[in-house]
DOLUMGU-564343 format. One line per field, with one value per residue (C-alpha): x negated, y, z; residue number from 1; residue in three letters. Coordinates in nm, 4 decimals, m for minus. Example, Ala and Ser with C-alpha at 12.3 -4.5 7.8 and 13.67 -1.06 7.14 Angstrom:
px	m1.2300  m1.3670
py	m0.4500  m0.1060
pz	0.7800  0.7140
num	1  2
residu	ALA  SER
This chain:
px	m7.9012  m7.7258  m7.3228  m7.3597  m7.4935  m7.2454  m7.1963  m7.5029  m7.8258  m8.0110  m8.4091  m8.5002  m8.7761  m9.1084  m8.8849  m8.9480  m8.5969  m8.2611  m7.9651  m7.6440  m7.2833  m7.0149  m6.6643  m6.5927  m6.5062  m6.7023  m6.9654  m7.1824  m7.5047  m7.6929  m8.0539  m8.2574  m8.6674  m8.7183  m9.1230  m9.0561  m9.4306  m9.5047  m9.1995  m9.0924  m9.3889  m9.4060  m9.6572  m9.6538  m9.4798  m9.1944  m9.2575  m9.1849  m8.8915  m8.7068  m8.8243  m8.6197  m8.3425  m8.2532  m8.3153  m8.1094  m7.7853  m7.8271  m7.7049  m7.4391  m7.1106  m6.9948  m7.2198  m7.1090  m7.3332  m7.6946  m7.7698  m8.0809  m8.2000  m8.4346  m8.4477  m8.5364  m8.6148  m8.7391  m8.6306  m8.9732  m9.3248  m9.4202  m9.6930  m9.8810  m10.2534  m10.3588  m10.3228  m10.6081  m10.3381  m10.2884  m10.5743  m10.4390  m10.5512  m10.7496  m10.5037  m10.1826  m10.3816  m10.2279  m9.9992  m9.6758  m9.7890  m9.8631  m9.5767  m9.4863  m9.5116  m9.2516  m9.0951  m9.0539  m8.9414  m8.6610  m8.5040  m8.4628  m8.3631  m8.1341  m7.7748  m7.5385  m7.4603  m7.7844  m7.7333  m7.9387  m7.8403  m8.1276  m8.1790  m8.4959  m8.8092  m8.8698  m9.2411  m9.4078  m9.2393  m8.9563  m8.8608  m8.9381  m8.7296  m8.4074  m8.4452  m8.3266  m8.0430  m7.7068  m7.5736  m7.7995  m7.6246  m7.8232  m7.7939  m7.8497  m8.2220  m8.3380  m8.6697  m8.8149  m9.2197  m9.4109  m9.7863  m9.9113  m10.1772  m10.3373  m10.4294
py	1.2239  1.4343  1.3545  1.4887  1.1660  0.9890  0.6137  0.6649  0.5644  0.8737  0.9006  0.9063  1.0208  0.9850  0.7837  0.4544  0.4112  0.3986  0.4824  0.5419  0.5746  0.4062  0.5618  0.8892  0.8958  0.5439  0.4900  0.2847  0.3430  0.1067  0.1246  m0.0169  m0.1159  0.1187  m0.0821  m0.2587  m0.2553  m0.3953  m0.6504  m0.4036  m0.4750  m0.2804  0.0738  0.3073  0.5664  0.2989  0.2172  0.6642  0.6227  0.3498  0.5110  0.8183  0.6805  0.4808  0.7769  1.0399  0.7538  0.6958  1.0346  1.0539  1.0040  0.9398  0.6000  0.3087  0.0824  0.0685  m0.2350  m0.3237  m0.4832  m0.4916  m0.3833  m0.6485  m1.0086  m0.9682  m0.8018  m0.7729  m0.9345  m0.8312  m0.6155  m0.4337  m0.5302  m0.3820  m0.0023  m0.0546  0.0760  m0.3151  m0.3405  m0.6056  m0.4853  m0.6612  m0.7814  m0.6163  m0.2607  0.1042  m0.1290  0.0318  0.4165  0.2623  0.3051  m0.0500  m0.0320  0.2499  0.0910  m0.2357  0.0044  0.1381  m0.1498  m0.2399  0.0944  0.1547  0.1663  0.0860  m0.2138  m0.3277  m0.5618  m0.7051  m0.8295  m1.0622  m1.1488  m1.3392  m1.3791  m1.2140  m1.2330  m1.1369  m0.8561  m0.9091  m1.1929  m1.0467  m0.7559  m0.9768  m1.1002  m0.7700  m0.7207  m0.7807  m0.9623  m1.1096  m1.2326  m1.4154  m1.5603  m1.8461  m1.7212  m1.6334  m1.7654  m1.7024  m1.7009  m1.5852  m1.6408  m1.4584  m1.7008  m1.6717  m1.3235
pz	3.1001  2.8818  2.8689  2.5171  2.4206  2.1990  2.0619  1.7864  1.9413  1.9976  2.1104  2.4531  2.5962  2.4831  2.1582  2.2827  2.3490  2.1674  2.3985  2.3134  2.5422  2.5385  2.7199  2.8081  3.1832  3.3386  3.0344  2.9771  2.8572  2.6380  2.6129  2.3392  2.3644  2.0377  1.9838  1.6873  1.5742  1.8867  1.9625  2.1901  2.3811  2.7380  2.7539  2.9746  2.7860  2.8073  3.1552  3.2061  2.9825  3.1762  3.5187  3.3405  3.2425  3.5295  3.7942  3.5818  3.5140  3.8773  3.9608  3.6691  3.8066  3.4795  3.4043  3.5534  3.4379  3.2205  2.9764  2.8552  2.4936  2.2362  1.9201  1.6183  1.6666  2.0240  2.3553  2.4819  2.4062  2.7501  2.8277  2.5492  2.6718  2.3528  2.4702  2.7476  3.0285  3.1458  3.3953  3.7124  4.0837  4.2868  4.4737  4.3666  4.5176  4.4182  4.1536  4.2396  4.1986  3.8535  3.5468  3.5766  3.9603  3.9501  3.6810  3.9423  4.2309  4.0062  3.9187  4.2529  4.3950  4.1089  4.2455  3.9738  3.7593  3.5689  3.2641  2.9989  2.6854  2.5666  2.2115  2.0982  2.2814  2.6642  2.7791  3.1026  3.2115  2.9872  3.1934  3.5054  3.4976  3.4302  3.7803  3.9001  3.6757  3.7543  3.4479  3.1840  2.8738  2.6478  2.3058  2.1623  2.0180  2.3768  2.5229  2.7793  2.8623  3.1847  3.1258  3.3648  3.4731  3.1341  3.1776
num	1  2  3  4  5  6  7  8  9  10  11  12  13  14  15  16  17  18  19  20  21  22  23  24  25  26  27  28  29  30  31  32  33  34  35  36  37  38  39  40  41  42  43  44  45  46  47  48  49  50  51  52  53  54  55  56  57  58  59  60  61  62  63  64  65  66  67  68  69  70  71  72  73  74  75  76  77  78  79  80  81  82  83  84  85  86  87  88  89  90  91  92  93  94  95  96  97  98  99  100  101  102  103  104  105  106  107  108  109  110  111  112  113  114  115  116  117  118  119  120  121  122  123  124  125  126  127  128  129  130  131  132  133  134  135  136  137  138  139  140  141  142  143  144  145  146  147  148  149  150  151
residu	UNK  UNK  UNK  UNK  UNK  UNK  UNK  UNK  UNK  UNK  UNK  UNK  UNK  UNK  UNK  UNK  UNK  UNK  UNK  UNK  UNK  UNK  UNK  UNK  UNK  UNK  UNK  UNK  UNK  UNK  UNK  UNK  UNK  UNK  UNK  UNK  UNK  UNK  UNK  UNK  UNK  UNK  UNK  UNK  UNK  UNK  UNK  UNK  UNK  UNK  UNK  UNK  UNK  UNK  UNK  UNK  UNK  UNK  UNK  UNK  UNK  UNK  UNK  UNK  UNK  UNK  UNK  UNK  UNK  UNK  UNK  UNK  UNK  UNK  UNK  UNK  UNK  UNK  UNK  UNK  UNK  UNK  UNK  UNK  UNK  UNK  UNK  UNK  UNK  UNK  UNK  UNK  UNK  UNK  UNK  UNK  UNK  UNK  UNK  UNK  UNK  UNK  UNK  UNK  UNK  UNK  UNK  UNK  UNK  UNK  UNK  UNK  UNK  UNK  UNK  UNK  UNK  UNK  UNK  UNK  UNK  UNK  UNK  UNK  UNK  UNK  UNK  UNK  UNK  UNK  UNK  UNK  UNK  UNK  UNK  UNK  UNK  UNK  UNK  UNK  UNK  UNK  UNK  UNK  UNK  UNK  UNK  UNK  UNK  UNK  UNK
């Protein structure tokens, strides 16, 4: 992560993220789901993003701690099935060599505060990753949705 990065949201990645810093010596790094078109629905280029973002702020000893949000309306619609990339295992198999299975095996590795600020609607995955944050603050428009028996 470059320490360059200042309080304006900058692109990260493959640009489906916002992040920004916040504090010089123990930042904090804010991360924004940067998918308006799609509600800030979940691909794998965002999946790579995330899995990029966590691994190089978990080696910064200046970052303290990572927050996640959306951008717009919505933190996440969940998983963008529209892409073609969402195709479920038969029986969970060769899932977590996957984006969102690495994704998944981030989150829980990651060693450093982990905090979502949700705003709007979380779906599927939305909701799933806030069970592996440390702090989720939401407000008053949050909903949450996990239909993962429709799919």
């Amino acid at each position: 992560m470059s320490t360059s990065l200042g309080s304006s949201p900058q692109s990260f990645g493959r640009g489906n993220l916002r992040v920004s810093r916040r504090g010089k010596k123990r930042s904090i790094v804010l991360a924004s789901l940067w998918r308006p078109e799609t509600r800030n629905a979940f691909s794998d280029d965002l999946y790579e993003d995330l899995i990029a973002l966590l691994e190089s702020t978990a080696t910064d000893s200046s970052v303290s701690a990572v927050v996640l949000t959306g951008v717009g309306s919505f933190f996440s619609s969940g998983a963008d099935l529209r892409n073609g990339s969402f195709v479920p295992e038969k029986k969970g198999r060769q899932t977590v060599q996957k984006p969102a299975g690495r994704f998944m095996m981030a989150l829980i590795q990651y060693p450093k505060v982990l905090c979502a600020a949700v705003q709007g609607p979380a779906v599927g995955i939305g909701v799933t990753l806030l069970m592996h944050c440390d702090i989720v603050h939401c407000s008053p428009t949050a909903t949450f949705w996990a239909p993962f028996t429709r799919l």
